[in-house]
TORKOL-4160 file (C-alpha; in steps of 0.2 Angstrom, whole numbers, padded with zeros to 4 digits, m for minus):
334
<pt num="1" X="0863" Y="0459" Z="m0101"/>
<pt num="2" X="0871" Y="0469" Z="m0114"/>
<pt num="3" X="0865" Y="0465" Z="m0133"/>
<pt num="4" X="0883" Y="0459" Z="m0135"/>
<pt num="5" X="0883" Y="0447" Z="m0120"/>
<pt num="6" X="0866" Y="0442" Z="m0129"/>
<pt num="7" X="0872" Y="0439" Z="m0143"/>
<pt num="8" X="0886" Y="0428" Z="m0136"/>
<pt num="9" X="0876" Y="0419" Z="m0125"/>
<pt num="10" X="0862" Y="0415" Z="m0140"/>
<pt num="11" X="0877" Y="0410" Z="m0152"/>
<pt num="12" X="0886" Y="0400" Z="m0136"/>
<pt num="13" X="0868" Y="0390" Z="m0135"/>
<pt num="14" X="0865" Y="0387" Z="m0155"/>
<pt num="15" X="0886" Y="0381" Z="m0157"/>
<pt num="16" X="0878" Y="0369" Z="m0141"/>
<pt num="17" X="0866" Y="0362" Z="m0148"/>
<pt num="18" X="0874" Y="0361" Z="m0165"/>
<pt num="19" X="0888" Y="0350" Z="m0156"/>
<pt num="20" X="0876" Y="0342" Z="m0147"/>
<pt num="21" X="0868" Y="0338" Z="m0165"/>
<pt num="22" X="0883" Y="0331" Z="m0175"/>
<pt num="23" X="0888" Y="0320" Z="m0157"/>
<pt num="24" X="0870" Y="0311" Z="m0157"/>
<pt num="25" X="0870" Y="0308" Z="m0177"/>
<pt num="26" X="0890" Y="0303" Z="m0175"/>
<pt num="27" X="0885" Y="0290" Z="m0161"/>
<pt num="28" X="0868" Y="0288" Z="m0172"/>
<pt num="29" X="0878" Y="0280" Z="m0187"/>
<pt num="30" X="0892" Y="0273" Z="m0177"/>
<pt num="31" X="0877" Y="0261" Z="m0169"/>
<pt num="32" X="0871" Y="0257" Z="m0186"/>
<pt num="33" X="0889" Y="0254" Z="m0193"/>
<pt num="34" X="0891" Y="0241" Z="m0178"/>
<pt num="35" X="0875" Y="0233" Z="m0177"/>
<pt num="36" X="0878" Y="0216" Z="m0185"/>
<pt num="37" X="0861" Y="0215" Z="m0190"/>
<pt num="38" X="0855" Y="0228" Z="m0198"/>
<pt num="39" X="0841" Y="0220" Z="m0208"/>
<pt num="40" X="0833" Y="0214" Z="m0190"/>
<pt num="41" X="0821" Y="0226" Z="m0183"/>
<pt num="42" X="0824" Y="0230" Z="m0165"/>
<pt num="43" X="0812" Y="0217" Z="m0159"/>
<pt num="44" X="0815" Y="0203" Z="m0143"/>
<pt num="45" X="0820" Y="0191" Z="m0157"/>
<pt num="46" X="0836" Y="0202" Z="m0161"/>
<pt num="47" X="0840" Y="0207" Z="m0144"/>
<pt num="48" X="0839" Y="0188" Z="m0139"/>
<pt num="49" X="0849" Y="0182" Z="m0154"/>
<pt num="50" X="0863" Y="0196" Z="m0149"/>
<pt num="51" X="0861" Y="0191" Z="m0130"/>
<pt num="52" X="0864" Y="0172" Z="m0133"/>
<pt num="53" X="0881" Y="0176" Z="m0144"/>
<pt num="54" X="0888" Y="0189" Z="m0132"/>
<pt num="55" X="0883" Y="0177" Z="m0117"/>
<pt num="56" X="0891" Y="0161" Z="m0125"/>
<pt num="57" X="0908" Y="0170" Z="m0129"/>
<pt num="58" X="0909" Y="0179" Z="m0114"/>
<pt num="59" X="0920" Y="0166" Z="m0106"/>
<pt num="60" X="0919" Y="0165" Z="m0085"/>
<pt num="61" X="0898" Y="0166" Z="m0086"/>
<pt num="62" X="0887" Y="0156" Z="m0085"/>
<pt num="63" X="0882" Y="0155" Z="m0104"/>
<pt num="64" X="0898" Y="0151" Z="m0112"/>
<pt num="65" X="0901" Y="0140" Z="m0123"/>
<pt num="66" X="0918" Y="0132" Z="m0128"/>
<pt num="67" X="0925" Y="0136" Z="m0145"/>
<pt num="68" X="0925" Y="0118" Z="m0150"/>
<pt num="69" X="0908" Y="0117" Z="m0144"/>
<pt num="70" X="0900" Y="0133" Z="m0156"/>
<pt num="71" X="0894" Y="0123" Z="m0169"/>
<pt num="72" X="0877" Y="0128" Z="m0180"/>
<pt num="73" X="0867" Y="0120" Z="m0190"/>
<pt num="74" X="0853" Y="0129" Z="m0203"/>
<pt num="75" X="0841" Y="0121" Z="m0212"/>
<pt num="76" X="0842" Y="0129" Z="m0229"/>
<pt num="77" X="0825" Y="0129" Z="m0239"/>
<pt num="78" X="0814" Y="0140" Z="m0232"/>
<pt num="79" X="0826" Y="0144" Z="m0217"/>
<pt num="80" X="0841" Y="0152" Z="m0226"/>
<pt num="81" X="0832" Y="0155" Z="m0244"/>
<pt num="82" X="0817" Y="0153" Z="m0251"/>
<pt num="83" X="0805" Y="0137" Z="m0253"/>
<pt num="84" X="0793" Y="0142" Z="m0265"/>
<pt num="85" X="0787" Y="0143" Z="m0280"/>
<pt num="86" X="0801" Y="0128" Z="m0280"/>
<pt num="87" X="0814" Y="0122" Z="m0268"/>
<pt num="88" X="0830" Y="0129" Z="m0275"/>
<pt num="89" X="0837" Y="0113" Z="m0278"/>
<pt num="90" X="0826" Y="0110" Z="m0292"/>
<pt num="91" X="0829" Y="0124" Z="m0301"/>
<pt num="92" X="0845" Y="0115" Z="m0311"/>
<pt num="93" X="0836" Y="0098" Z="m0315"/>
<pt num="94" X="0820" Y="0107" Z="m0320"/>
<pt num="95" X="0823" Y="0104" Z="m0340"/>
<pt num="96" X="0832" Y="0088" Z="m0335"/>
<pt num="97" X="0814" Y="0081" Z="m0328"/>
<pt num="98" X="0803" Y="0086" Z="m0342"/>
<pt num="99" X="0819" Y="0078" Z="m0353"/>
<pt num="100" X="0815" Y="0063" Z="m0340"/>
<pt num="101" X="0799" Y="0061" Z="m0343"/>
<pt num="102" X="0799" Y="0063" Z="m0363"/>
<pt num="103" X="0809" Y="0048" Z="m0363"/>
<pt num="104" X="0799" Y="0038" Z="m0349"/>
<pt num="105" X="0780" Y="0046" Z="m0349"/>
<pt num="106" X="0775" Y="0032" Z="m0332"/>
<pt num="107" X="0789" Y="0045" Z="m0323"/>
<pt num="108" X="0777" Y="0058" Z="m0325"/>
<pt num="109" X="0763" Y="0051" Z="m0315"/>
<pt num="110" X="0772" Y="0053" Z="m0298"/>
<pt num="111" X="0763" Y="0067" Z="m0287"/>
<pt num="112" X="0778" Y="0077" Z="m0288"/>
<pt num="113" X="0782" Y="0077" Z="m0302"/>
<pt num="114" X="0765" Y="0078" Z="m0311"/>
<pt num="115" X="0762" Y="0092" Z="m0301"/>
<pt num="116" X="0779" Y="0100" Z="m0309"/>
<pt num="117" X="0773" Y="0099" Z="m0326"/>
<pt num="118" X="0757" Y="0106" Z="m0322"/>
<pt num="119" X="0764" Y="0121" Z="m0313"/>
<pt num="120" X="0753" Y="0116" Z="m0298"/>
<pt num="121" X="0763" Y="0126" Z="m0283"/>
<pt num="122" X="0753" Y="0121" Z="m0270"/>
<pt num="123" X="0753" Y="0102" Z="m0272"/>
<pt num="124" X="0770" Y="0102" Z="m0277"/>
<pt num="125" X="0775" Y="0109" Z="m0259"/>
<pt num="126" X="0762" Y="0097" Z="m0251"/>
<pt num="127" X="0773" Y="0084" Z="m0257"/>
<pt num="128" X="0785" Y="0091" Z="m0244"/>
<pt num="129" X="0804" Y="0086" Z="m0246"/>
<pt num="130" X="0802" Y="0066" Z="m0252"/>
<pt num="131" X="0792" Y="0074" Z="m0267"/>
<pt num="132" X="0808" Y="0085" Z="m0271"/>
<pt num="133" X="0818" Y="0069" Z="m0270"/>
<pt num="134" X="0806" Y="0061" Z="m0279"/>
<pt num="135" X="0811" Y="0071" Z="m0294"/>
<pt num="136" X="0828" Y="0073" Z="m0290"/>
<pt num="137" X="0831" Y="0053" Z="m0294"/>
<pt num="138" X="0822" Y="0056" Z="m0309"/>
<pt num="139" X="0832" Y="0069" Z="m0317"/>
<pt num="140" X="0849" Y="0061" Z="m0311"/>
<pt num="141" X="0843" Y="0042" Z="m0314"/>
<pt num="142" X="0858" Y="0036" Z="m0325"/>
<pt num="143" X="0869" Y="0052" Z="m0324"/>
<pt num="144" X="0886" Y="0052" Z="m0318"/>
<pt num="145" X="0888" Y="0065" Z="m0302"/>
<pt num="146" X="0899" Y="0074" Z="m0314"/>
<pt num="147" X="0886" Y="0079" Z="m0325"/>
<pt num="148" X="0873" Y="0085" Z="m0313"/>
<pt num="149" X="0884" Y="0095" Z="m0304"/>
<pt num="150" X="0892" Y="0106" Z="m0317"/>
<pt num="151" X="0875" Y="0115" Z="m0322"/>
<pt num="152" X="0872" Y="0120" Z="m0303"/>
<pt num="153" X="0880" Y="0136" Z="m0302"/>
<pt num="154" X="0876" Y="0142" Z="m0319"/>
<pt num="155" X="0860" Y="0138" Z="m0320"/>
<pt num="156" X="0858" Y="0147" Z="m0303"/>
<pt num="157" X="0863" Y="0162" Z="m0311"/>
<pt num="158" X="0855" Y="0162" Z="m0325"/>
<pt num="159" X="0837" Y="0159" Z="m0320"/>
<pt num="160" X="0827" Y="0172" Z="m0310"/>
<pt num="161" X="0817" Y="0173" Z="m0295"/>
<pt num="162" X="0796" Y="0177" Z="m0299"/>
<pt num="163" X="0795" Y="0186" Z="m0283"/>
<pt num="164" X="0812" Y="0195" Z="m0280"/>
<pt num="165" X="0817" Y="0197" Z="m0299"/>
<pt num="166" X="0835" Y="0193" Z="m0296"/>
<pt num="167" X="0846" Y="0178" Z="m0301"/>
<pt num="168" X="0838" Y="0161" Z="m0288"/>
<pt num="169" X="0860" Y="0163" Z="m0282"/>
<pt num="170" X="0855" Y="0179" Z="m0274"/>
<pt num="171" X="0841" Y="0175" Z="m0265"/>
<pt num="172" X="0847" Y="0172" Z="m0247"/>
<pt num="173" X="0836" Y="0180" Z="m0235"/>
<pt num="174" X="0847" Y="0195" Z="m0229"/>
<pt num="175" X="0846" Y="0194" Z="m0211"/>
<pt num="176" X="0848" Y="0176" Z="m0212"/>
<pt num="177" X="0864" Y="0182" Z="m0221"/>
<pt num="178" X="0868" Y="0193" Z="m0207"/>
<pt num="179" X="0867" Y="0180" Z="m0191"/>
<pt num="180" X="0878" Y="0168" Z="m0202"/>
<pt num="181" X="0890" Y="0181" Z="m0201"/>
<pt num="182" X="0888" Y="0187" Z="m0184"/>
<pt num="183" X="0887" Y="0168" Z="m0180"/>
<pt num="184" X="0906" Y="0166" Z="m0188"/>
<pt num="185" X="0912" Y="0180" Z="m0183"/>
<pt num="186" X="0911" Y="0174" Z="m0164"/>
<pt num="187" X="0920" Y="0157" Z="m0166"/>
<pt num="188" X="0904" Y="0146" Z="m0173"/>
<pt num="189" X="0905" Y="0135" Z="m0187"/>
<pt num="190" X="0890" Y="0135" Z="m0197"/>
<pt num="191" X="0885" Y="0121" Z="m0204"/>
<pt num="192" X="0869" Y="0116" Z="m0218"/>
<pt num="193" X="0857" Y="0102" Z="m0212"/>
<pt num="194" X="0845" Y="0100" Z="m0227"/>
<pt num="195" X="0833" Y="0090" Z="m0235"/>
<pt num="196" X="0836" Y="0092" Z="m0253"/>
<pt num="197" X="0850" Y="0084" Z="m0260"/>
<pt num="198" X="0868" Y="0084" Z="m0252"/>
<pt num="199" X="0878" Y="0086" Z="m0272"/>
<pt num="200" X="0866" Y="0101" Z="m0276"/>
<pt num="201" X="0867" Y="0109" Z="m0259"/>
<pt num="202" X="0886" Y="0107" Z="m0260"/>
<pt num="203" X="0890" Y="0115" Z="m0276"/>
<pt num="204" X="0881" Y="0131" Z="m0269"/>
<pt num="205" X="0885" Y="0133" Z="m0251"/>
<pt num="206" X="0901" Y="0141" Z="m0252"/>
<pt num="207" X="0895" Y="0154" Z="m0263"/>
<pt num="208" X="0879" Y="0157" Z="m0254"/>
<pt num="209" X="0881" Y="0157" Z="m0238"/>
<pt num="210" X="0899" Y="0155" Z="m0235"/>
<pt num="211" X="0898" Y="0138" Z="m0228"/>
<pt num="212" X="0911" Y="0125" Z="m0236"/>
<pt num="213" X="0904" Y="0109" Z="m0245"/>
<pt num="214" X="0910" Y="0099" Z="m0229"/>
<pt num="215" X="0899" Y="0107" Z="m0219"/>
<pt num="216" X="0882" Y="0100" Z="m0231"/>
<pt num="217" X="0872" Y="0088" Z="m0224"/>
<pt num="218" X="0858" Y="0084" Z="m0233"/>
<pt num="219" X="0849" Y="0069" Z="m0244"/>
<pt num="220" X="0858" Y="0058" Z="m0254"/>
<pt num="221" X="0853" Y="0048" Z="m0271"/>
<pt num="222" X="0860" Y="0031" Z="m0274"/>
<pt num="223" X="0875" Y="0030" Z="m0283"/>
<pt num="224" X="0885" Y="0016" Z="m0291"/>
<pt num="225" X="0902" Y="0013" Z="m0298"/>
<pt num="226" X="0903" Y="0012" Z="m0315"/>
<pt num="227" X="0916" Y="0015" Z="m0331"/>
<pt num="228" X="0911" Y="0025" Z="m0347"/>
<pt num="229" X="0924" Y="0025" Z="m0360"/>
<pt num="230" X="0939" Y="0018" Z="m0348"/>
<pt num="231" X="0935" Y="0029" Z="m0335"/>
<pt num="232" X="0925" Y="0024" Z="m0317"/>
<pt num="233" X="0912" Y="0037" Z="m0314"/>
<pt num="234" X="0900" Y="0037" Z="m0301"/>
<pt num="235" X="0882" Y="0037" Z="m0309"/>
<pt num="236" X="0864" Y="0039" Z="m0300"/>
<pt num="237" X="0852" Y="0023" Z="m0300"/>
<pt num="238" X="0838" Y="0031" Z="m0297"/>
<pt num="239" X="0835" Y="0027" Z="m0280"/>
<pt num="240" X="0833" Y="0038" Z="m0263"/>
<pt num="241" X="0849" Y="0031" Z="m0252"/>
<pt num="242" X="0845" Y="0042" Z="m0237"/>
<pt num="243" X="0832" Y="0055" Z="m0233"/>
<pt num="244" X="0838" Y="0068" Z="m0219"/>
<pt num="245" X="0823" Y="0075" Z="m0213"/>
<pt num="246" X="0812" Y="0075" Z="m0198"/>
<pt num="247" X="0820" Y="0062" Z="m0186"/>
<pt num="248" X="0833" Y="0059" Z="m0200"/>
<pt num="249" X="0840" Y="0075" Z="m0195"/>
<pt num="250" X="0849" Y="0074" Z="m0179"/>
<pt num="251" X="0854" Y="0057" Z="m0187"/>
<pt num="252" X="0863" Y="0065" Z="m0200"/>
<pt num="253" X="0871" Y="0080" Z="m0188"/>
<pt num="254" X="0876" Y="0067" Z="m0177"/>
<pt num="255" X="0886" Y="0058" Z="m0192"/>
<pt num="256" X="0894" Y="0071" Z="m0198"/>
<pt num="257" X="0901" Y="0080" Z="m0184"/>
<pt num="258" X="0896" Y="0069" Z="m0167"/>
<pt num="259" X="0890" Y="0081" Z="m0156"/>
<pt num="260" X="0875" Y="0092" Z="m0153"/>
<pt num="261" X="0874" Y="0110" Z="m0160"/>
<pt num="262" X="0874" Y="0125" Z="m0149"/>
<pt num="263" X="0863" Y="0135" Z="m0164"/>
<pt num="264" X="0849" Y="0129" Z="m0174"/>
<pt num="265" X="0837" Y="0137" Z="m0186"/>
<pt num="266" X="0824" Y="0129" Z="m0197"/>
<pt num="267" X="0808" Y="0135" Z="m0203"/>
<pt num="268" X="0788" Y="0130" Z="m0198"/>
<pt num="269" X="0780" Y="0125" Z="m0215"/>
<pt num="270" X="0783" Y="0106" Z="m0217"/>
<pt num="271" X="0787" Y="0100" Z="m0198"/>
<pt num="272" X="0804" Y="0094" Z="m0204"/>
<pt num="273" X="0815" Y="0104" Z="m0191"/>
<pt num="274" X="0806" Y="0101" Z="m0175"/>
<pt num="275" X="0816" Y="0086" Z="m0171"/>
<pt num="276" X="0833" Y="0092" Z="m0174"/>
<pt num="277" X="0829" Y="0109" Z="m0164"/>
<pt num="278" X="0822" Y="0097" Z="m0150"/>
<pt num="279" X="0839" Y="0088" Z="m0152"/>
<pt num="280" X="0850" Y="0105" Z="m0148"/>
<pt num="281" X="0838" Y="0110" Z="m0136"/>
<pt num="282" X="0841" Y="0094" Z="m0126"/>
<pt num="283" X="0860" Y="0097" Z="m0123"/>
<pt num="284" X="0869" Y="0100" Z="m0109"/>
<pt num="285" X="0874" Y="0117" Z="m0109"/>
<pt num="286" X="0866" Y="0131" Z="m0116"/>
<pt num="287" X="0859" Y="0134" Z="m0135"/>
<pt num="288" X="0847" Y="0142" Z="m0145"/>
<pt num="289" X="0836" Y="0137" Z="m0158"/>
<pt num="290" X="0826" Y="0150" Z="m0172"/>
<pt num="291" X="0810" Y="0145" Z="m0180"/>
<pt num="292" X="0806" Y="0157" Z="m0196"/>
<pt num="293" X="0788" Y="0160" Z="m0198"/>
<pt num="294" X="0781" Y="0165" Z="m0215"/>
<pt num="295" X="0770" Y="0175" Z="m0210"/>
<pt num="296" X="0774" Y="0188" Z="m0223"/>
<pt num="297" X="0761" Y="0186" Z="m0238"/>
<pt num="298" X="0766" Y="0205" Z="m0248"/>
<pt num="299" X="0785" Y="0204" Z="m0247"/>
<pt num="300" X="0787" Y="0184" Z="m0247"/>
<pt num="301" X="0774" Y="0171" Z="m0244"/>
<pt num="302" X="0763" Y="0166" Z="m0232"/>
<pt num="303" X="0759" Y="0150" Z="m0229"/>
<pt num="304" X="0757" Y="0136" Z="m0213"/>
<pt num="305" X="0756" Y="0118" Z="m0207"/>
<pt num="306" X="0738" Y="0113" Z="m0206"/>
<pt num="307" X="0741" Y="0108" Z="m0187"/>
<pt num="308" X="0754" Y="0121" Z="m0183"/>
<pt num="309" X="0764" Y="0110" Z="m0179"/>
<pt num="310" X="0781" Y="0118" Z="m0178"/>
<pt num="311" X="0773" Y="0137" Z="m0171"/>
<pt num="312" X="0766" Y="0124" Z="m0158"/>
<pt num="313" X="0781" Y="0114" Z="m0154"/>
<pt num="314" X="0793" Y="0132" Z="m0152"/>
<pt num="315" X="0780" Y="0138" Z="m0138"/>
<pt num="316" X="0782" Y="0121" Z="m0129"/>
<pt num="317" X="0799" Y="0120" Z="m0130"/>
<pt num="318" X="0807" Y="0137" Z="m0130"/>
<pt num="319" X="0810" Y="0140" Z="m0148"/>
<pt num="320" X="0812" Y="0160" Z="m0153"/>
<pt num="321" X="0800" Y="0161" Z="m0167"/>
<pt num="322" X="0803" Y="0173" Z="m0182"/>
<pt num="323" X="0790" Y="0183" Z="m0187"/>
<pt num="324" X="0794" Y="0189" Z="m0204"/>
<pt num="325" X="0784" Y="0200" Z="m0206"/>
<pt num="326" X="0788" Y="0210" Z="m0192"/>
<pt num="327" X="0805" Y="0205" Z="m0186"/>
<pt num="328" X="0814" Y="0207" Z="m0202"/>
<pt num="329" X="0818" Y="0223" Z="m0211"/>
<pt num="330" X="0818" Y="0219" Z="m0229"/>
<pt num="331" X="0818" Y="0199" Z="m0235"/>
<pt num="332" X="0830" Y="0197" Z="m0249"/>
<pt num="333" X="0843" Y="0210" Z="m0253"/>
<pt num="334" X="0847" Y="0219" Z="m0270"/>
């Protein structure tokens, strides 16, 4: 071969493989501009969670699910944001305790809410979710909902996170962010099924995690009707009216929208999402339920029930577990 037809065949091969290049990293970042979750690792956990939504809207097979039918419900502390150091709930009626307690000092010797003051972490999460309403009744006792309510959002925003040094309102866990998307994007309605209080949860749903304040089912104080200065008001006695948690759950799912959801995802750490995942589980038809392990002490916290009960629970029933630690990318975005 001639050192011209050398040279042409060595730049023909080189302009090859530079094609060949630009078409691998073209396709490369076309699959990470369509991957709807991009802060998932590539693990079975993603691949199922992506298999279960293309199955149940790919009408004619044997997974679909009816559009009226795609309805999810997420437990939110610990599941969608952080539980620790304090359930985000707390974080607005945090001065209105210790205010609480000034006034009535035999309010202070609750386990909760001693633990509180004392800035004990681990008791206060060992009083699970009754502790936090516990001390929810004690900041509202004798406030009208009005008044509770309109610190939520900016106190929210004005108090940071210890551990991921942005405001507690931007501390949704990412990839949870990301399945609520995918989740709404395919025709499901997503829904909160919480412990904590149904007024606090509302007033941040929306701006969280997208998900309207009719769509929060969750605890609720009792409340009486009253009238301050010619005007009927609604004000907290004090009192736990309704706890939705553990059995309460599906309970409470069933209330509010009467049928059994397609989607669920709670969190192992206080066994309260066992029985509304069992619930789902149960239907007729297919669903999925995701239990989220923290089992990432470096980037979030680790911590477990005693018994393993919910870890145990998810292996005999079917459950996907979330590792953190490995299934998830990053935890909290910037």
């Amino acid at each position: 071969m001639s050192r011209l037809g050398q040279h042409h065949a060595a730049f023909t091969s080189s302009k090859l493989v530079a094609i060949i290049t630009v078409l691998l990293l073209s396709a490369s970042a076309a699959f990470a501009q369509n991957d709807p979750l991009p802060s998932w690792n590539d693990t079975p956990t993603k691949r199922a969670i992506l298999d279960f939504v293309e199955s149940a809207t790919t009408e004619g097979g044997a997974g679909f699910v009816s559009r009226e039918d795609r309805v999810a419900a997420f437990d939110m502390d610990g599941t969608l944001v952080p539980e620790k150091p304090v359930p985000i709930a707390l974080v607005p009626v945090l001065t209105d305790i210790k205010e609480a307690v000034a006034r009535k000092p035999f309010l202070g010797e609750k386990p909760a809410v001693a633990a509180l003051l004392k800035g004990d972490e681990e008791a206060l999460h060992a009083a699970g979710q009754q502790g936090i309403l516990d001390l929810v009744a004690v900041a509202t006792d004798g406030r009208t909902t009005e008044e509770i309510v309109k610190n939520v959002k900016p106190l929210l925003d004005k108090e940071t996170h210890p551990k991921f040094a942005v405001p507690y309102s931007k501390t949704v866990y990412q990839p949870m962010r990301e399945l609520l998307a995918l989740l709404a994007e395919n025709g499901f309605q997503n829904w909160i099924c919480s412990g904590s209080p149904v007024l606090i949860t509302r007033e941040l749903s929306m701006e969280m995690f997208t998900i309207p304040a009719e769509r929060v089912i969750g605890s609720t104080a009792g409340t009486k009707l009253d009238e301050r200065e010619g005007r009927t008001v609604l004000v907290f006695d004090g009192t736990i009216d309704k706890f939705n948690d553990g059995a309460g759950k599906p309970v409470g799912i069933n209330l509010a929208m009467g049928r059994r959801p397609v989607f669920v995802g709670g969190n192992e750490g206080g066994r309260g999402d066992i029985a509304m995942m069992r619930w789902s589980k149960d239907r007729n038809g297919p669903s999925f339920q995701l239990l989220i392990d923290h089992d990432d002490g470096e980037r979030e916290y680790a911590y477990s029930e005693s018994d393993d009960y919910s870890l145990n629970a998810a292996g005999k029933y079917g459950f996907q577990v979330v590792s953190m630690r490995n299934d998830w990318k990053t935890i909290v975005g910037k």
